[in-house]
C-alpha positions as CSV (number, residue, x, y, z in Angstrom):
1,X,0.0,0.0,0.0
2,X,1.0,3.8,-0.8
3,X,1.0,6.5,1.5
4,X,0.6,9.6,0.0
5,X,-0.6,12.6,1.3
6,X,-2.6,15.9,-0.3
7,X,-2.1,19.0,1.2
8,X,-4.9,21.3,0.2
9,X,-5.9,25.2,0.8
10,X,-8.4,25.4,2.7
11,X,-10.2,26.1,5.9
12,X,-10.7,29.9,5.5
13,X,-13.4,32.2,6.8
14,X,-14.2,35.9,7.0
15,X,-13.8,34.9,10.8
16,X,-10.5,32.7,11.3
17,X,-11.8,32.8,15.1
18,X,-15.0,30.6,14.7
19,X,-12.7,27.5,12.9
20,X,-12.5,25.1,15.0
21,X,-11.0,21.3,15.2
22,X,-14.2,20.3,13.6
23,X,-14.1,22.5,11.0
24,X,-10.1,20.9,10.0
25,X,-12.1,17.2,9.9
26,X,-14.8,18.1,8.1
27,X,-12.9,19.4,5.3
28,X,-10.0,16.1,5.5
29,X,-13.3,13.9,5.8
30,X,-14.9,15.1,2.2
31,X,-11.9,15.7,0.1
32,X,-11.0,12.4,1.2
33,X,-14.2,11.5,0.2
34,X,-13.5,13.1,-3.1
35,X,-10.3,11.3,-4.1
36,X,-11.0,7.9,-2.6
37,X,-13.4,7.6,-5.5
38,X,-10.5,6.9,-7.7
39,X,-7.7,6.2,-5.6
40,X,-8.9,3.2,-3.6
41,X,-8.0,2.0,0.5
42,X,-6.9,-0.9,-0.6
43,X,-3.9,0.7,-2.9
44,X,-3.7,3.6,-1.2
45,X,-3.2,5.2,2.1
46,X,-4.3,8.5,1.9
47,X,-4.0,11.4,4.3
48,X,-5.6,15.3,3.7
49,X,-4.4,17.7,5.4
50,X,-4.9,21.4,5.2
51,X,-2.4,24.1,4.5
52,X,-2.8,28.0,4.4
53,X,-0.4,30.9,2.3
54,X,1.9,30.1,-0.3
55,X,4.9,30.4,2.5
56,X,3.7,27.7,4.0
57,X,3.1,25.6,1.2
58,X,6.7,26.2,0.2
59,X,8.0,24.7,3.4
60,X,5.8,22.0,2.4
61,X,7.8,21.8,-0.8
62,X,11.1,22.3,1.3
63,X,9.9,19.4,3.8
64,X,9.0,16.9,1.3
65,X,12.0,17.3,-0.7
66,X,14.1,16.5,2.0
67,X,12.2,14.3,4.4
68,X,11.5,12.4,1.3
69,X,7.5,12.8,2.0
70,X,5.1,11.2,-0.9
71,X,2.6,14.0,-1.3
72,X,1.6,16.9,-3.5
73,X,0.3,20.6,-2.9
74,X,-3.1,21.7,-4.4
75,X,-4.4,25.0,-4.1
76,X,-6.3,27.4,-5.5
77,X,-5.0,29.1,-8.3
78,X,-6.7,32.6,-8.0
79,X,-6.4,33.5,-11.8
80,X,-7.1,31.6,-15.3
81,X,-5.4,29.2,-16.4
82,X,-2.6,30.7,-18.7
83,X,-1.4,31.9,-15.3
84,X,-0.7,28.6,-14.3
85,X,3.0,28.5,-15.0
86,X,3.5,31.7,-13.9
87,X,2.2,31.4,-10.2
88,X,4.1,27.9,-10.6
89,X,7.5,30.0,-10.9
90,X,6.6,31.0,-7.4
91,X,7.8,27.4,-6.0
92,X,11.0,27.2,-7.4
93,X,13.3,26.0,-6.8
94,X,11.4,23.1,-5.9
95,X,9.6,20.4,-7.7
96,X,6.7,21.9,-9.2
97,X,5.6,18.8,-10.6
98,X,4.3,18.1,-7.2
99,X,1.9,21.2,-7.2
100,X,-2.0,20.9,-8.9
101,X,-4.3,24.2,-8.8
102,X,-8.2,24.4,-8.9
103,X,-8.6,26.9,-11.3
104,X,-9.6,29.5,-10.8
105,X,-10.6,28.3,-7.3
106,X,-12.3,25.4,-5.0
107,X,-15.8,26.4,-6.1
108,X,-15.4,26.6,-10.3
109,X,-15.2,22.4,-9.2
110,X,-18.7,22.8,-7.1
111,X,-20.2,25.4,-10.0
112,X,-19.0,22.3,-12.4
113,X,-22.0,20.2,-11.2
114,X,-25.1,22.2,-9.8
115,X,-27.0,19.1,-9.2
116,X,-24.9,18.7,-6.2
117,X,-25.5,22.5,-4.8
118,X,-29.6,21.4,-5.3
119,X,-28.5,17.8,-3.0
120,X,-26.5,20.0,-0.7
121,X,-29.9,22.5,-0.2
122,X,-32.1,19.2,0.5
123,X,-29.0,17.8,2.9
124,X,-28.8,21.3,5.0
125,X,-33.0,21.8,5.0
126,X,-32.8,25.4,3.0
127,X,-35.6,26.9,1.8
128,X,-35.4,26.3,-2.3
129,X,-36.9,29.6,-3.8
130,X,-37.5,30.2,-7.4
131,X,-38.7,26.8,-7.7
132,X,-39.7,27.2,-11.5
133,X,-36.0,27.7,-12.5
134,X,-32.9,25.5,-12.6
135,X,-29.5,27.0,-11.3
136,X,-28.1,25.8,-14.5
137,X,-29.9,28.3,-16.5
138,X,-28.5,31.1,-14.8
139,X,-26.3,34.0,-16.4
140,X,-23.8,33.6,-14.3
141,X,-22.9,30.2,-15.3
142,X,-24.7,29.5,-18.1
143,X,-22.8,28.2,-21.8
144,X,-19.7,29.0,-19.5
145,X,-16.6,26.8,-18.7
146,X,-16.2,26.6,-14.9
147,X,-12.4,27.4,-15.3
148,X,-13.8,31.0,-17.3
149,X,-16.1,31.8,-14.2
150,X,-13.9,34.9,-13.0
151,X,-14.0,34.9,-8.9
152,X,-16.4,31.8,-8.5
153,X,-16.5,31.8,-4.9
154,X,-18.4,35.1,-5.2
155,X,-20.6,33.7,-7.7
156,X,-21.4,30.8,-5.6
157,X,-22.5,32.9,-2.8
158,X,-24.9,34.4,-5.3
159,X,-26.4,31.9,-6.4
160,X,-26.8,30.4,-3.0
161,X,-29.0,34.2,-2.0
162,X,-31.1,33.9,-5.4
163,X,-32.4,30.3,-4.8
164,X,-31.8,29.2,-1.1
165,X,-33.0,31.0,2.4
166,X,-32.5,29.8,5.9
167,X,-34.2,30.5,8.7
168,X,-33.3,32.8,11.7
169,X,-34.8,33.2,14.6
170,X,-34.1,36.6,16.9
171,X,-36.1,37.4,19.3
172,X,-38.4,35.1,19.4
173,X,-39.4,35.9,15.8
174,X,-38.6,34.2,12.7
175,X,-37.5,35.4,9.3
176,X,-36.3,34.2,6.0
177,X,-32.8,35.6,4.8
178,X,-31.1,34.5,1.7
179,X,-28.4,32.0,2.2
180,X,-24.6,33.1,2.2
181,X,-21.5,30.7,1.1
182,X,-19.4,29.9,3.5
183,X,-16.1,28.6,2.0
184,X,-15.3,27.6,5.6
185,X,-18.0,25.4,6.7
186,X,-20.0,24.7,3.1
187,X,-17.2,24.6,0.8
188,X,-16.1,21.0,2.2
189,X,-19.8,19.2,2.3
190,X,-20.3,20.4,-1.6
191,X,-16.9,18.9,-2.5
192,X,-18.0,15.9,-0.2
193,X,-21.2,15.4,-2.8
194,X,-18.7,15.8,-6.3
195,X,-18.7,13.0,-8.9
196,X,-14.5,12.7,-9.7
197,X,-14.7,11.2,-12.7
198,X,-16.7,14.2,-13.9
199,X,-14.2,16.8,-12.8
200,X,-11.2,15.2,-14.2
201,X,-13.3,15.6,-17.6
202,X,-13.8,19.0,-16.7
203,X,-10.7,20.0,-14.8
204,X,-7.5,18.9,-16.2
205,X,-5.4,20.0,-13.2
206,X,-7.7,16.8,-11.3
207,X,-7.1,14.3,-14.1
208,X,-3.7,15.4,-13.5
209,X,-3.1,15.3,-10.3
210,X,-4.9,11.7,-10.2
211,X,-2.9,10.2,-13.2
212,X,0.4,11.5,-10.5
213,X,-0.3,9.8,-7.8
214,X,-1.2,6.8,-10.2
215,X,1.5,6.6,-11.8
């Protein structure tokens, strides 16, 4: 069996102060999720584990290079993806071969199949509004490339206020507010819900990355 560990950005919030220990497993527990769809338990031992700014993720470089670590960096890119091999410059002089980016970020995967955002509003009990229209037909995504979707988280977040409202309660009273993306704490369950084999057709970064730790 292979040991081989991912190390993926992740685990951010508008509030670093309300992550929590729980936060760190849910996100290792559904990208694991994720990959183990094509890189089975019984040929693989695979560890996720979170990782923050690009410093760190060169030390990550620096460590594996000389501790002799089997694992790769993914991240998110932050840009299209001609500006792959620039940002790729960034990490040298270490083995780049070892890095993969989402492009342009974590959520272009998750804007790559809205079925799952509809499976993730039925999981979480939100309110579906706009009942008559699919997500798919919206302008935002529509006859678009998920790698073309300029800043997807904030089109995520978007879409999640035009079709989905949860409900608070203050004061006694209840009220229906439109549902805000939390890259924290829903970003993980959505990539959780992801067919594989449909983002490697998609994403060639994930075909990539999985034909790597094939090989």
């Amino acid at each position: 069996m292979v040991d081989i560990t991912i190390y993926i950005e992740g685990v951010q919030s508008e509030n670093p102060a309300v992550l929590t220990v729980d936060n760190s497993a849910i996100f290792r527990e559904n990208f694991h999720q994720l990959f183990s769809q094509k890189l089975s338990s019984t040929e693989f031992n695979l560890r996720i584990k979170p990782f923050g700014t690009i410093t760190q993720a060169r030390k990550m470089l620096e460590l594996m290079d000389t501790q002799g670590i089997n694992a790769v960096l993914l991240r998110d890119l932050d840009a299209i993806e001609e500006k792959r091999d620039e940002r790729l410059n960034q990490y040298k002089p270490f083995d780049t071969a070892k890095v993969f980016f989402m492009i342009q970020e974590m959520e272009a995967w998750i804007l790559s199949q809205v079925d799952k955002i509809e499976e993730f509003g039925k999981d979480e009990g939100l309110i579906r509004k706009r009942d008559n229209e699919e997500i798919s037909g919206n302008s935002l995504i529509k006859n678009k490339h998920p790698e073309q979707i300029n800043k997807p988280s904030e089109k995520l977040d978007t879409i999640f206020r035009q079709y989905f409202d949860v409900v608070k309660i203050r004061r006694g009273f209840e009220r229906k507010i439109g549902k805000r993306y939390s890259k924290a704490f829903d970003g993980p369950k959505l990539i959780g819900l992801l067919d594989l084999q449909t983002l490697m057709q998609y994403f060639d970064e994930a075909k990539r990355l999985i034909d790597y730790i094939k090989k």
